[in-house]
C-alpha positions in Angstrom: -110.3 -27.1 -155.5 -108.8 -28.6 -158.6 -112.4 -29.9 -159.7 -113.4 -26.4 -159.6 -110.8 -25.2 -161.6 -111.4 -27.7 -164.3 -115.2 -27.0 -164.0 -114.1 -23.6 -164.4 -111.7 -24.1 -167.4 -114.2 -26.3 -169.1 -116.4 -23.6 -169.6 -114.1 -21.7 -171.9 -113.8 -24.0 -174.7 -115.1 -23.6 -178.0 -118.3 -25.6 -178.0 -119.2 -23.9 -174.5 -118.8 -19.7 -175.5 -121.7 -18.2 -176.3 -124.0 -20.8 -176.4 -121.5 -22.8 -179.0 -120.7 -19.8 -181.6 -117.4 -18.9 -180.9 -116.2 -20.3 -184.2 -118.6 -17.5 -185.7 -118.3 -15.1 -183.6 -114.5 -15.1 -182.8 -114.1 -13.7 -186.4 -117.0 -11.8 -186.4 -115.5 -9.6 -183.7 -112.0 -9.3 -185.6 -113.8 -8.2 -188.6 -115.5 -5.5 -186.2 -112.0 -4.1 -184.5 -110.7 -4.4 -188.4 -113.7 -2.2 -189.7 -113.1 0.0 -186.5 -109.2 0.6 -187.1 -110.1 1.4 -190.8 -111.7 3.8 -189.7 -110.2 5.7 -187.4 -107.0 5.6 -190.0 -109.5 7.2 -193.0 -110.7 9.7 -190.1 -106.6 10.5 -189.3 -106.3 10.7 -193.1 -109.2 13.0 -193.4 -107.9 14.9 -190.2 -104.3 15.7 -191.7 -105.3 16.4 -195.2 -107.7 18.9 -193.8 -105.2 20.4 -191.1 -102.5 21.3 -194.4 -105.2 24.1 -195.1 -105.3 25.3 -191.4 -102.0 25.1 -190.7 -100.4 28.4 -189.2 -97.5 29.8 -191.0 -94.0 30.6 -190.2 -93.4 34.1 -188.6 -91.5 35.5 -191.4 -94.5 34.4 -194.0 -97.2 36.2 -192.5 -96.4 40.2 -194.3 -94.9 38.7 -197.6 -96.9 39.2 -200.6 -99.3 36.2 -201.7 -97.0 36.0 -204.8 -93.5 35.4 -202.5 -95.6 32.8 -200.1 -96.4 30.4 -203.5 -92.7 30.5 -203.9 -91.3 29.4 -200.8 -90.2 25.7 -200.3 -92.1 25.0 -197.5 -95.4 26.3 -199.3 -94.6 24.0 -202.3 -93.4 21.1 -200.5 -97.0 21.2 -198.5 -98.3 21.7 -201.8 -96.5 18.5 -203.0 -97.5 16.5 -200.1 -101.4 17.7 -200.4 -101.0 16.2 -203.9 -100.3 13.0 -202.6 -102.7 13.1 -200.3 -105.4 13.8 -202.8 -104.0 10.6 -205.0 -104.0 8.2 -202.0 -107.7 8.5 -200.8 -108.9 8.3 -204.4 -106.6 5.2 -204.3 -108.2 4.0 -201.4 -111.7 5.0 -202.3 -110.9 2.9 -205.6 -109.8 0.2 -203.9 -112.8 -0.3 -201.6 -115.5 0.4 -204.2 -113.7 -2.1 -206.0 -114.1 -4.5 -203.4 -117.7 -3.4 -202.6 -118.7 -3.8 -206.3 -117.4 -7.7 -206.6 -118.6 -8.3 -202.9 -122.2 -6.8 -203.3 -123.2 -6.3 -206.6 -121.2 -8.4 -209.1 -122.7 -11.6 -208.5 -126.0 -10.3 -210.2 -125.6 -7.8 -212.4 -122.1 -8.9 -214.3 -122.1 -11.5 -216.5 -118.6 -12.1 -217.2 -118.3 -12.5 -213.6 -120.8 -14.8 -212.9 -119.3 -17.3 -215.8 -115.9 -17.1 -214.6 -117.5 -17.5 -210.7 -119.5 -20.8 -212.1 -117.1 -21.9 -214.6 -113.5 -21.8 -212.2 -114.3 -20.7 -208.9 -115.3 -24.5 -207.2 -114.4 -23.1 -203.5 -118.0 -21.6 -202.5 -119.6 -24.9 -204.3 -117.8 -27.3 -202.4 -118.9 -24.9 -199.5 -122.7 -25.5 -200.2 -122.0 -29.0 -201.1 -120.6 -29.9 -197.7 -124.2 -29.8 -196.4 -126.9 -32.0 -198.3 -129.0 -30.8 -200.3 -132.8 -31.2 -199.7 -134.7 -33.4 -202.0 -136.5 -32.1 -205.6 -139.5 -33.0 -205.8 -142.0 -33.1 -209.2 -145.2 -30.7 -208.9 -146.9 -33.6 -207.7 -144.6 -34.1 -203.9 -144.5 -37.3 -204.1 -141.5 -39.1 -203.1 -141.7 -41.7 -205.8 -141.3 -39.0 -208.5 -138.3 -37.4 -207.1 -135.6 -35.7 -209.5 -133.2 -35.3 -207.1 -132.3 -37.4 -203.9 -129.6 -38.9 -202.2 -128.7 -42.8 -201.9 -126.2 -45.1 -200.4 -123.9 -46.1 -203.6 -122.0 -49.8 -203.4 -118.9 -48.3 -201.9 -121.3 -46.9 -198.8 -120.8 -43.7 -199.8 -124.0 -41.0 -199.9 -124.4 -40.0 -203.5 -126.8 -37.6 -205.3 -129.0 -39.2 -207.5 -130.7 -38.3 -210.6 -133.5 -40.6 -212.1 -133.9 -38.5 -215.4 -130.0 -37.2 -215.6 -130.6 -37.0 -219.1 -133.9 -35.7 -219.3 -133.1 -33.0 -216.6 -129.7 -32.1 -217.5 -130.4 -28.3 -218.9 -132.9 -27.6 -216.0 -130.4 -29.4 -213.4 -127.2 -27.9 -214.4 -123.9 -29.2 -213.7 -121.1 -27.8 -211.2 -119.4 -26.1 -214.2 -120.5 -23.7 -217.0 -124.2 -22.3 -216.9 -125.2 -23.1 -212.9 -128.6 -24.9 -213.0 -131.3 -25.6 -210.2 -129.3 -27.6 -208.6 -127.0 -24.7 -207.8 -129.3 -22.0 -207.1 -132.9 -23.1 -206.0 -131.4 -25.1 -202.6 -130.5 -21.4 -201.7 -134.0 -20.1 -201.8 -134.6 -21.5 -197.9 -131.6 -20.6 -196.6 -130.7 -17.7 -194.5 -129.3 -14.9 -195.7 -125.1 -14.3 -194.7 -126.0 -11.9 -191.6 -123.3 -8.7 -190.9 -120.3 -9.2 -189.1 -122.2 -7.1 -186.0 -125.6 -9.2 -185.9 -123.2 -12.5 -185.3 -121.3 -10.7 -182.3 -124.3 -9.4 -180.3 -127.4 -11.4 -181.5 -126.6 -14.6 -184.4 -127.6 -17.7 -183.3 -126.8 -20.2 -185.1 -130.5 -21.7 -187.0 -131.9 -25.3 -186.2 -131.7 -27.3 -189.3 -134.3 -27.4 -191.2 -136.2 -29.1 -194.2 -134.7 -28.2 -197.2 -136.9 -30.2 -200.0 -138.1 -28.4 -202.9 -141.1 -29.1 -205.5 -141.0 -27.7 -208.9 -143.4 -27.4 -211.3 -142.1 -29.8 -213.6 -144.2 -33.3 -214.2 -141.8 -35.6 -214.3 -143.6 -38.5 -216.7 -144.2 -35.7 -219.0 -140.7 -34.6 -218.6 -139.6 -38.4 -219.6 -142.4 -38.8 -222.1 -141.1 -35.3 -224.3 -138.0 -36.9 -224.4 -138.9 -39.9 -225.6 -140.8 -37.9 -228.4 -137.7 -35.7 -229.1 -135.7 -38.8 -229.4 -133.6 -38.9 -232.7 -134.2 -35.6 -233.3 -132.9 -32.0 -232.9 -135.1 -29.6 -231.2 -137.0 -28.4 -228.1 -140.5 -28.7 -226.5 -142.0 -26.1 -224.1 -145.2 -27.1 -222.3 -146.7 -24.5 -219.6 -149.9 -23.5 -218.0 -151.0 -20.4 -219.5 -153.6 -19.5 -216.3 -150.3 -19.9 -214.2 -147.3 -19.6 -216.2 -146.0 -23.2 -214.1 -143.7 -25.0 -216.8 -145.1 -28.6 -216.7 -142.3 -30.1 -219.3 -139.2 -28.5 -220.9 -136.7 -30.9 -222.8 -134.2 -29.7 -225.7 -132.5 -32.7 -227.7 -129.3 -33.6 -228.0 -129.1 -33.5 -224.3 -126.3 -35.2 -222.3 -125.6 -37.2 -219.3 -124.7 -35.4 -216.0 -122.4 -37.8 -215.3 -120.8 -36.8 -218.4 -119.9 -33.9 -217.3 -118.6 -34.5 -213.6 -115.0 -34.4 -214.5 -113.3 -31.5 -216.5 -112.3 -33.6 -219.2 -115.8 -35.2 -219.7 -117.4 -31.3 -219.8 -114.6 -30.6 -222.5 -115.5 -33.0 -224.7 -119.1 -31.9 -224.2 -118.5 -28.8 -224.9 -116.4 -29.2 -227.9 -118.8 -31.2 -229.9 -119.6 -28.4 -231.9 -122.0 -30.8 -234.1 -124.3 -32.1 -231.7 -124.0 -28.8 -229.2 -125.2 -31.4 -226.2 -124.7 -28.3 -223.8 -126.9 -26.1 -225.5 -130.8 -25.6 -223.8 -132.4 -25.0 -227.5 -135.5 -24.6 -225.6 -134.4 -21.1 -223.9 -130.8 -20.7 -225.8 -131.2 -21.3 -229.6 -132.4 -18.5 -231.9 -134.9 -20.1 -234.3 -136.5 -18.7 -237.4 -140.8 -19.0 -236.3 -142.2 -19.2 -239.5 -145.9 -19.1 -239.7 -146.3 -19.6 -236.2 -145.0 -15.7 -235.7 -148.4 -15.2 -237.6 -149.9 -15.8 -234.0 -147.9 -12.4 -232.9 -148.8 -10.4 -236.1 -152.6 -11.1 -235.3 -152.4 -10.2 -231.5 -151.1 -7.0 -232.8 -153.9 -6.8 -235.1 -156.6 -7.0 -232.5 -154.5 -4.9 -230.0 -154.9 -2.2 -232.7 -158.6 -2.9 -233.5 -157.8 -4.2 -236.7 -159.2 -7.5 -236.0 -161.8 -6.8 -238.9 -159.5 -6.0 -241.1 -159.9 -7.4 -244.7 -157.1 -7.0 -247.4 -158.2 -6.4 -250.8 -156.7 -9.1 -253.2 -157.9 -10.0 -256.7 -159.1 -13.0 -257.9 -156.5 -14.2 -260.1 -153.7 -15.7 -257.3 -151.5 -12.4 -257.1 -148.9 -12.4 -254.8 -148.2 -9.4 -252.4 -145.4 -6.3 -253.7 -144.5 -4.9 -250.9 -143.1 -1.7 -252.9 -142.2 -0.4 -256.9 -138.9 -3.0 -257.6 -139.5 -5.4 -254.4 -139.6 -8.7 -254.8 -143.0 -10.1 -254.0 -144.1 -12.1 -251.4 -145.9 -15.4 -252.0 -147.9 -18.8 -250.7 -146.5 -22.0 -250.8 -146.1 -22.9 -254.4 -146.1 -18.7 -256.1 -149.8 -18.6 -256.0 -152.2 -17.6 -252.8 -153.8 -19.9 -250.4 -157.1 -17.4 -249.9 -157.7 -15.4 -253.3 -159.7 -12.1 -253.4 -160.6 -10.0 -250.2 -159.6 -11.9 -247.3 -160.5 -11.5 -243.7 -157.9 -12.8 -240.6 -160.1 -15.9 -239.7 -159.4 -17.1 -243.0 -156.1 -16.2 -243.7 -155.2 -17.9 -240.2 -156.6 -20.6 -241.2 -154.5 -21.4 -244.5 -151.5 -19.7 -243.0 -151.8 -16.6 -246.0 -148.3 -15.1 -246.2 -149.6 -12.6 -248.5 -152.1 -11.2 -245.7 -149.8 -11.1 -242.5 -146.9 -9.4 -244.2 -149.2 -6.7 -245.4 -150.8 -6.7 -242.7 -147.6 -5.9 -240.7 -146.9 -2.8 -243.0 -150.4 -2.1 -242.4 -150.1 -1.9 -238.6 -146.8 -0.3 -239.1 -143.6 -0.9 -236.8 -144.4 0.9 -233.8 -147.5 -1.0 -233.0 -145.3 -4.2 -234.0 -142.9 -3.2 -231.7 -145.2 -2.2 -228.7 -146.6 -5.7 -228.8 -143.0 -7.1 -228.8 -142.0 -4.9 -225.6 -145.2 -6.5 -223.5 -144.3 -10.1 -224.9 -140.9 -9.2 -223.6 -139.6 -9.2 -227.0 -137.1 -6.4 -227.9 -137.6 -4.4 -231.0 -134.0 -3.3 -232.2 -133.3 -0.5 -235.1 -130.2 -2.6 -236.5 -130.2 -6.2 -237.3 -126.6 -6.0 -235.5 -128.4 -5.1 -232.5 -130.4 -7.9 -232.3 -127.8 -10.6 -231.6 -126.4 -8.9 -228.7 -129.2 -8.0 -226.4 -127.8 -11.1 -224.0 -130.4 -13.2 -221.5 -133.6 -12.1 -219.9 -134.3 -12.7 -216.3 -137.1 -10.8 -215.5 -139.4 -12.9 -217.6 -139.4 -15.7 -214.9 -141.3 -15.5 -212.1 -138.4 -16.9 -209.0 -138.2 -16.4 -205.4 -134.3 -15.1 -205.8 -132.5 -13.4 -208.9 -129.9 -16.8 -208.8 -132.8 -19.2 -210.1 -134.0 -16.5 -212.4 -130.2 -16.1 -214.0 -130.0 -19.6 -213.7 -132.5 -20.8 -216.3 -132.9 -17.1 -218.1 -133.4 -17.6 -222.0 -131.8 -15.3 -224.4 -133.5 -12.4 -225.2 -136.0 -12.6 -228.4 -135.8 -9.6 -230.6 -137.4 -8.1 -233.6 -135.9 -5.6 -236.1 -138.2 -2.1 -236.9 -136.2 0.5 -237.2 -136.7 3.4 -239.9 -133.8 1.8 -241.9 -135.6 -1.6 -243.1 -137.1 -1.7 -246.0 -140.9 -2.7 -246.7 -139.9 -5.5 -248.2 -138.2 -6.6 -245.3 -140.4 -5.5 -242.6 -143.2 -7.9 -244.7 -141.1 -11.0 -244.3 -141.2 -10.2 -240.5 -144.7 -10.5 -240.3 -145.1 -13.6 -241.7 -142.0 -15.3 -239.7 -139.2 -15.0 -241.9 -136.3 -12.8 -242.1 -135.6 -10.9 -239.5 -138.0 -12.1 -237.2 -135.8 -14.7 -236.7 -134.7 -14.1 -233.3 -136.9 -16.4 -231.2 -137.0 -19.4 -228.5 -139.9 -22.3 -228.4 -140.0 -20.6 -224.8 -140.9 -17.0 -226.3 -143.1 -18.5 -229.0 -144.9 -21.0 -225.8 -145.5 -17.2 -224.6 -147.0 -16.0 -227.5 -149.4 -18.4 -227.7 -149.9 -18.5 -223.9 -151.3 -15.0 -223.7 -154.2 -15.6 -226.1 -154.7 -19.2 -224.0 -155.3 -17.5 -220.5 -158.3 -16.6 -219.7 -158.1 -13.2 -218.4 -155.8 -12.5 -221.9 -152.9 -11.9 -219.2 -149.2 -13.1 -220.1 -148.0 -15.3 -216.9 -144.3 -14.3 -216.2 -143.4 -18.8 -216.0 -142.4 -20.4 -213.5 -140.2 -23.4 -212.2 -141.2 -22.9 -208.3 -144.5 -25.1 -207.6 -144.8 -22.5 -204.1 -144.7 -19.7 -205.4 -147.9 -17.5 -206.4 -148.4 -16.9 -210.1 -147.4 -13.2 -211.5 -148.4 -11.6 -214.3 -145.9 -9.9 -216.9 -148.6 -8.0 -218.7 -152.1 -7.7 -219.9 -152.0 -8.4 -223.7 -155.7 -9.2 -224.4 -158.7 -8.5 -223.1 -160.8 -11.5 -222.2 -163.2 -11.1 -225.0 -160.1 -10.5 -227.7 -158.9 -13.6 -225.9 -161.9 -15.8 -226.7 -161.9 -14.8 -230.2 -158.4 -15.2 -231.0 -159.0 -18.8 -229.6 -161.5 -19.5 -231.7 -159.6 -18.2 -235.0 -156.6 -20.7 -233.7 -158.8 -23.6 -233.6 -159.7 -23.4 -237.2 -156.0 -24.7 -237.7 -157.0 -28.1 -236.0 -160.4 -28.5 -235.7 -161.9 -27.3 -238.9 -161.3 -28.9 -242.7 -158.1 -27.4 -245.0 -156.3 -26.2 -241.4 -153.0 -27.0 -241.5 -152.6 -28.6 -238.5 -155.4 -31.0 -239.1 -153.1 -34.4 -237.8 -153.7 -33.1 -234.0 -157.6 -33.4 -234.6 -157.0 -36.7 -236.1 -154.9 -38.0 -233.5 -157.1 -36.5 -230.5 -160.4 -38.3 -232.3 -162.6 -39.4 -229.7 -161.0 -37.4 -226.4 -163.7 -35.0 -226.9 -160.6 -32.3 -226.7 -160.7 -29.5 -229.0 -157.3 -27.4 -229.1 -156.3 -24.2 -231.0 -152.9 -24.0 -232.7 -150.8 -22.8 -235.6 -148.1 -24.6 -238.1 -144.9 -22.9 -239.2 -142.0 -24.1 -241.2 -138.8 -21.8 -241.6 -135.7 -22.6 -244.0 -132.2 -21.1 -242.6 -129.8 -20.5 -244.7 -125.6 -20.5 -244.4 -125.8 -23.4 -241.7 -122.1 -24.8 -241.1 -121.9 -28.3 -241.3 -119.3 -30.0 -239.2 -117.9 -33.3 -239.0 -118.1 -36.3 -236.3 -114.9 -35.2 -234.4 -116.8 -31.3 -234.0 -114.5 -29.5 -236.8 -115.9 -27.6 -239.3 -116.3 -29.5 -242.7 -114.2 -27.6 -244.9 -114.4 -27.2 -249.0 -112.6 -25.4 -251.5 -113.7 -22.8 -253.7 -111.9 -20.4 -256.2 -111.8 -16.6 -255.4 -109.7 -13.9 -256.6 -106.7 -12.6 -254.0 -105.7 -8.9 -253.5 -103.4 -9.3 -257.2 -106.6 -9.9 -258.8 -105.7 -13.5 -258.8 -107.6 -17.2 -258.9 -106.6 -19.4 -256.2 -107.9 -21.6 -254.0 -109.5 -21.2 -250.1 -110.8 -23.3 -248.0 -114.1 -22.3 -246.7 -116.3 -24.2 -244.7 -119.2 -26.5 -246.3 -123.0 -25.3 -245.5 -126.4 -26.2 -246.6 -130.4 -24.7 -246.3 -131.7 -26.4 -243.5 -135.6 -26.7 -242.5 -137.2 -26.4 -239.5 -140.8 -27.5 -238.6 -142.7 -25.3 -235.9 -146.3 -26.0 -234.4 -147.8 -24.0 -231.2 -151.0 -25.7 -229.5 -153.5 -24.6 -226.6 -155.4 -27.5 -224.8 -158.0 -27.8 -224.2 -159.9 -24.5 -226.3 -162.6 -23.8 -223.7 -160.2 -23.4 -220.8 -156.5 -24.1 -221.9 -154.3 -25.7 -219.4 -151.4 -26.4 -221.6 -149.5 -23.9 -224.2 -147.2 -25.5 -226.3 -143.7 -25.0 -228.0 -142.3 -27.5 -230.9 -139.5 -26.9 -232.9 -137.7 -29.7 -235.0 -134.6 -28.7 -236.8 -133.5 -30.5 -240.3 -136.8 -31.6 -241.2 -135.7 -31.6 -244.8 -137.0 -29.2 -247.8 -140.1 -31.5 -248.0 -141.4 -31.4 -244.8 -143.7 -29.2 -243.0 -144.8 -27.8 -239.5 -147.8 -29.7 -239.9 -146.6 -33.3 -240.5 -143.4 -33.2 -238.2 -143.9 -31.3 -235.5 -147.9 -31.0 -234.8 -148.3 -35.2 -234.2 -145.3 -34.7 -231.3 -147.6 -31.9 -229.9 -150.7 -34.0 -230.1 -148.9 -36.6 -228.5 -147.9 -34.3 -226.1 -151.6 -33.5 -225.5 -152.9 -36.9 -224.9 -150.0 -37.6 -222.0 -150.9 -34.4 -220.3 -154.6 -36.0 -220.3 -153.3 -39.1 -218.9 -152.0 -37.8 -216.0 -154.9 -35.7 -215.4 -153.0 -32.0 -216.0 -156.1 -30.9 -218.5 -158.8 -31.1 -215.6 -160.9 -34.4 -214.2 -162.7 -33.9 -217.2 -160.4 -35.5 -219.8 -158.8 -37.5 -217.6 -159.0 -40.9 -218.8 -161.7 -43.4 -216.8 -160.0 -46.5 -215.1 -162.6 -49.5 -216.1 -164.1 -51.1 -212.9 -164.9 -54.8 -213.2 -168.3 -55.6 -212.1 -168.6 -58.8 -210.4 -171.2 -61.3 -212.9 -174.7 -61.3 -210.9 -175.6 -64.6 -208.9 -178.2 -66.6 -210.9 -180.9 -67.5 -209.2 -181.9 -71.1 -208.6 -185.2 -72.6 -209.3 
């Protein structure tokens, strides 16, 4: 009898109800009865407040005048208590949709809230953390070329490990700030949180299961752009334009994720104001394109069927007036790479200011700026509103909005509102002035577009599984083909300004397409070792009319060198993004940032990511014939 009891007994623990969920469903079924008692008390509330109005009255109130009733205490003091009524269910509806909104929606459509929840709120990380992640594998699945694993440390503790935890560290994220993949893309195979209901009647609790993920990145390319970028300031952006997959994204200065493990370490990091190691120039940083924005002004062209188009010029080197009093608008050196009447071949070719930012006044700004809305591009009327459009999901193609958020790059824009003046709108189309509102991931688009095939503009992607998307159809095929060939006069034909990437691929048999740009920025803050500003004085006159001294902080003109690539011309598998920053007023596009994208080329040939065809031969030794005896 006592066995039985015990048997009995034994059957009402924990790990024997329900099949072994009673530690979910016990709370489950709380949060049920509380949902239930809420309401029935609204439904009371409801009830009551209704019932004031129905109320019968008092004997002696039912002849008076309408006008005596109103005045009666008991009519006012229902009145008073309706009041209060009416202000405590808008109180409670407030309250709720308060708690809806942060519960439900918050978490992807406020930003504020999202920092604060990455940047404070540790509790739901150390929740994730507490089961292990799955492993992150390169596009290629191999173990060997994992990102992300875990391994026994010394101490005999299970660690996660990083082999490129510098090269990685803006695409992996750390637990603080700006949530990477490592935060978000482990949550694109689990479950979804089911209702308090489904775990009461029907939840059961999943098997585990394998949690590994492959990206798209290659990780030897991944290394190999950072070894390119070392020493330098910049970013690189390499992607598939048939596919949108990023194969390689790296910005530099980068830091060390260990770096930034403990609060104090992601301080320090984020305080170097000089370096910016945080910063993901590749998706974050506004750049000024320079010439290469003449790639954008041209798909415009041909999107308007002004491909053809040929700008008179005359044969003395004039430079470009934009309008009476304007200040005109020049080649390198105040006279004109392509003299007299000038077709867009050409004046690609030799990089014509003159002809792109007339040619942008000739297309006009709403053409401009319909071309910008299918690049994903935002065309502002204010200068003012440019810098606060904020990031841009949707260009990303992800399996959840967290991974999108997670690597989203600021939003390019371009100014064309009625306000801006020819003058201005000129320096636009050539890559200067306000244009200057763009990532080396936007311009890696730009030139992407014309690259694909099909003249389609891939949405990218960091997800090796998922199926490619488009974001829009920019080109048609033909248009496509053509502006391919008109970018592969920059490299593959003589006086093109990218003419080191021809060089350097001599003998590959692969022809490319590209276009060189160099920007200067003016007004850059220069700041000192320790991250402060670098401080000088000047004289200026105070609100007496006054001289005296201020302290203002020091800046300089720096230059940046630009160079966009398609490999290989006949069918392009990489699109590629350069930018170097402080290349010094002597430098150029051409000579700084074009041999790093060559470079870039022949490693993507090594490891076979431009087709069998390129990819390199491995010699085979031929055993030496027997000779034959007499």
């Amino acid at each position: 009898m006592i066995l039985m009891l015990l048997l009995q007994l034994d059957k009402l623990r924990p790990e024997n109800l329900f099949g072994g969920q009673v530690l979910e469903r016990t709370p489950a079924g709380l949060s049920v009865i509380y949902l239930i008692g809420m309401l029935v008390l609204i439904w009371f509330l409801v009830m009551s407040f209704y019932g004031n109005f129905r109320r019968p009255k008092f004997n002696f109130e039912q002849n008076l005048p309408r006008e005596v009733v109103k005045k009666l205490s008991s009519t006012l003091t229902n009145r008073s208590l309706r009041m209060w009524q009416i202000v405590f269910i808008l109180l409670t509806f407030t309250v709720y949709g308060f708690h809806v909104y942060w519960t439900y929606y918050a978490g992807d459509a406020n930003e504020q809230f999202q920092f604060v929840l990455n940047y404070k709120d540790l509790r739901s990380r150390r929740t994730t953390a507490s089961t292990l992640r799955g492993w992150m594998l390169d596009r290629s699945g191999k173990l060997q070329n994992a990102l992300a694993y875990y391994k026994i440390n010394n101490d005999g503790n299970i660690a996660r490990n990083f082999p490129l935890e510098r090269e990685m560290a803006h695409l992996l994220g750390t637990e603080r700030g700006t949530p990477g993949l490592e935060r978000t893309i482990y949550q694109r195979v689990e479950d979804p949180m089911p209702e308090a209901w489904e775990i009461l009647t029907k939840y059961k609790k999943p098997e585990p299961e394998n949690k590994d993920v492959r990206i798209t990145i290659d990780r030897e390319l991944q290394a190999y752009a950072a070894k390119r970028l070392e020493g330098k300031i910049g970013g690189i952006v390499v992607l598939n334009p048939q596919t949108g997959d990023i194969l390689a994204m790296y910005s530099n200065p980068t830091y060390n994720l260990k770096e930034a493990e403990t609060l104090d370490g992601f301080f320090k990091l984020e305080a170097n104001k000089r370096e910016q190691p945080l910063l993901n120039r590749a998706t974050r940083e506004f750049y000024i394109p320079g010439s290469t924005f003449k790639t954008f002004t041209m798909i415009s062209a041909f999107r308007a069927g002004r491909q053809d188009i040929v700008l008179p010029g005359k044969p003395a080197p004039e430079c470009y007036t934009p309008s009476k009093g304007a200040r005109p608008i020049c080649d390198a050196g105040g006279s004109c790479h392509a003299c007299g009447d000038v077709g867009m071949k050409q004046a690609f070719k030799v990089s014509s200011n003159q002809f792109f930012s007339r040619l942008a006044n000739e297309l006009g700004r709403d053409r401009m700026g319909e071309t910008a809305t299918i690049f994903g591009i935002t065309p502002t009327e204010t200068p003012k509103e440019a810098l606060t459009q904020g990031f841009y999901p949707d260009i990303f193609n992800t399996s959840n909005r967290r991974i999108a958020n997670a690597i989203a790059p600021v939003r390019s824009t371009i100014v064309n509102g009625k306000d801006l003046t020819l003058h201005d709108f000129a320096l636009e189309g050539m890559g200067q002035g306000l244009a200057g509102q763009m990532t080396p991931l936007q311009m890696a688009l730009i030139a992407a577009a014309p690259a694909n095939l099909e003249g389609k503009l891939m949405k990218p992607k960091i997800e090796a599984d998922i199926p490619p998307q488009m974001y829009s159809q920019v080109l048609t095929p033909e248009q496509a083909a053509v502006i391919r060939d008109i970018m592969s006069t920059v490299t593959e034909e003589p006086g093109g300004t990218g003419g080191i990437v021809r060089a350097k691929l001599l003998g590959t048999g692969i022809e490319t397409g590209g276009k060189t740009g160099t920007a200067d920025k003016d007004n850059v803050i220069v700041y000192n070792k320790d991250g402060t500003k670098k401080m000088k004085k000047i004289k200026k006159k105070n609100e007496n009319g006054e001289w005296v001294d201020v302290e203002v902080p020091e800046t300089y003109k720096r230059w940046d060198g630009w160079f966009l690539c398609i490999a290989p011309l006949e069918n392009p598998q990489v699109a590629i993004a350069v930018v170097i920053e402080d290349i010094g007023g002597s430098g150029y596009g051409g000579t700084t940032a074009a041999p790093i994208a060559a470079d870039m080329i022949l490693k993507a040939r090594e490891l076979g990511l431009l087709g069998d065809k390129y990819k390199p031969q491995t010699p085979t030794l031929k055993t030496p014939a027997k000779k034959k005896g007499r």
